[in-house]
C-alpha positions in Angstrom: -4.5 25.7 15.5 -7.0 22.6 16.9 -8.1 22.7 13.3 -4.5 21.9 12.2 -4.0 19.3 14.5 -7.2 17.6 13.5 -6.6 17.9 9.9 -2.8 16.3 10.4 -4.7 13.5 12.4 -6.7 12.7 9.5 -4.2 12.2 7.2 -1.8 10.1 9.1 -5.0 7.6 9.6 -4.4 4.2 8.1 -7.4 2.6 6.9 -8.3 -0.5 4.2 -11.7 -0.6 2.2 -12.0 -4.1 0.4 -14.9 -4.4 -2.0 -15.9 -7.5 -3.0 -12.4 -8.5 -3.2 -12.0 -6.7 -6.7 -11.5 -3.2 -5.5 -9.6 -2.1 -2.6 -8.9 1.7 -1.1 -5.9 2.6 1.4 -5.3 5.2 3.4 -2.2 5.8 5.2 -0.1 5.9 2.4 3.7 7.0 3.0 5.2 5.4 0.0 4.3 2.9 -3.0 8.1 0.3 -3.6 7.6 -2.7 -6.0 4.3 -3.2 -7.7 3.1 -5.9 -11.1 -0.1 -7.8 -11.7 0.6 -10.1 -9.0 2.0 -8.0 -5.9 2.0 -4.5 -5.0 4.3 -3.4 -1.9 3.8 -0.1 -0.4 4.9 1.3 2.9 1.4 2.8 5.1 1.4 4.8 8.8 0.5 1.4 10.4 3.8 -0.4 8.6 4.9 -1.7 5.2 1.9 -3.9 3.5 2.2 -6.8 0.9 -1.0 -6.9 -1.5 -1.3 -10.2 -3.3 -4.1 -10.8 -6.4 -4.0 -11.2 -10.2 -4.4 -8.3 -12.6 -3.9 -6.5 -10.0 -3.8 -2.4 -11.5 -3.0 1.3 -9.5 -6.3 3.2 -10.6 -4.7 6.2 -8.4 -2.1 6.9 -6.2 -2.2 10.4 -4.8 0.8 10.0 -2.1 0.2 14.2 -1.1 -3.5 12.7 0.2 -1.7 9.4 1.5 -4.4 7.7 -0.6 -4.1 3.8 -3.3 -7.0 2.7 -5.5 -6.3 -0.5 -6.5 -8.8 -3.1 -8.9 -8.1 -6.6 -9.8 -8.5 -9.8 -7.6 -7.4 -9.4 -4.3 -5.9 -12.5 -2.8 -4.1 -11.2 0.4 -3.1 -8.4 2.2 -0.2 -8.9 4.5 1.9 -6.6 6.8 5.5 -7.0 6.7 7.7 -6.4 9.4 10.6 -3.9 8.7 11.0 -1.5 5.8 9.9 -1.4 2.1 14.1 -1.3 1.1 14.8 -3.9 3.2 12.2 -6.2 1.3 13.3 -5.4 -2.3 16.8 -6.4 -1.3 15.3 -9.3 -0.9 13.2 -9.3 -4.2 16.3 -8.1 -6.1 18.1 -10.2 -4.9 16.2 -13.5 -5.6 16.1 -12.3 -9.1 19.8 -11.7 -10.0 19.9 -15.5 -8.9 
């Protein structure tokens, strides 16, 4: 049972590995929204995050394992307050425009 509990504890860590600003590694990962060359929005345990760069590709996403590999150049990583749906409303939105 404690072995359970530990393993469930591991997985619902959130945690960010940023290599030399060309490869990044997330844990935490509930859910992956909107995503290009330019901006990838995906919802973690720790709340929804923006990441901003250029040629920005998903090497793997592997949501079971709550784990993103991501290569390109990183720009920005930013945490958004409120939900993934509530931010592509907005994105949507500003396109149909």
């Amino acid at each position: 049972m404690e072995e359970k509990k530990r393993s469930m504890e591991i997985q619902s860590q959130h945690q960010l590995t940023l290599v030399n600003r060309g490869f990044l590694s997330i844990e935490g990962v509930q859910n992956l929204g909107s995503y290009d060359q330019e901006a990838i929005y995906l919802e973690t345990n720790s709340g929804a995050l923006e990441v901003k760069g250029s040629n920005l590709h998903i090497q793997q996403l592997n949501l079971d394992q709550g784990k993103l590999l991501i290569d390109g150049e990183i720009h920005s990583l930013i945490y958004i307050e409120g939900a993934l749906s509530k931010k592509g409303k907005g994105f949507f939105s500003r396109l149909m425009k």
